[in-house]
C-alpha positions in Angstrom: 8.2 -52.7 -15.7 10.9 -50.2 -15.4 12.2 -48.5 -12.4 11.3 -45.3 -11.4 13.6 -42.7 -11.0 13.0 -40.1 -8.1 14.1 -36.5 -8.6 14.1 -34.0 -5.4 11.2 -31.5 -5.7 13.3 -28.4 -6.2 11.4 -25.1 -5.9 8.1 -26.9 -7.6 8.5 -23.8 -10.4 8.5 -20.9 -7.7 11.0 -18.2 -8.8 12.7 -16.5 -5.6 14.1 -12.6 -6.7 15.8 -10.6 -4.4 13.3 -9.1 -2.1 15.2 -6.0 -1.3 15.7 -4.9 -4.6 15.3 -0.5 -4.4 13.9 1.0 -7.4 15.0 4.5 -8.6 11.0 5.3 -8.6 9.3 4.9 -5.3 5.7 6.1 -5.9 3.1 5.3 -3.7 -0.3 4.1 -5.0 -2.0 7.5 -4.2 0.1 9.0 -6.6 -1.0 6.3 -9.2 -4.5 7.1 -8.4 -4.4 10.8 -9.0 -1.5 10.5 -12.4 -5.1 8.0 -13.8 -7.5 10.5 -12.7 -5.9 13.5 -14.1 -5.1 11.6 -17.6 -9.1 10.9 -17.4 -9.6 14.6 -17.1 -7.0 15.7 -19.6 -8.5 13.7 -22.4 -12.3 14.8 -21.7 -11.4 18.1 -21.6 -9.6 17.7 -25.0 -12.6 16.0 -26.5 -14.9 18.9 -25.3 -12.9 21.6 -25.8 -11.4 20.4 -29.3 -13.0 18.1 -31.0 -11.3 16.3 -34.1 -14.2 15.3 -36.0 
């Protein structure tokens, strides 16, 4: 049989980014929320108010 070769574990495939990373954007998930709802209202009101066909 041959020899096995051990090899250290490493990060078993985890990826580690920087967790302090600041992005230009900082939106809170209320703001999400109400940017979905009023998308959801813009587009019925279109479809009732001008229908394409």
């Amino acid at each position: 049989m041959a020899d096995r070769i051990n090899m250290p574990a490493g990060f078993g495939g985890l990826v580690r980014y920087n967790e302090e990373y600041k992005s230009k954007f900082m939106l809170k998930p209320t703001h999400i929320i109400a940017f979905v709802i009023a998308t959801i209202i813009l587009v019925t009101a279109l479809k009732i108010f001008w229908p394409l066909g």
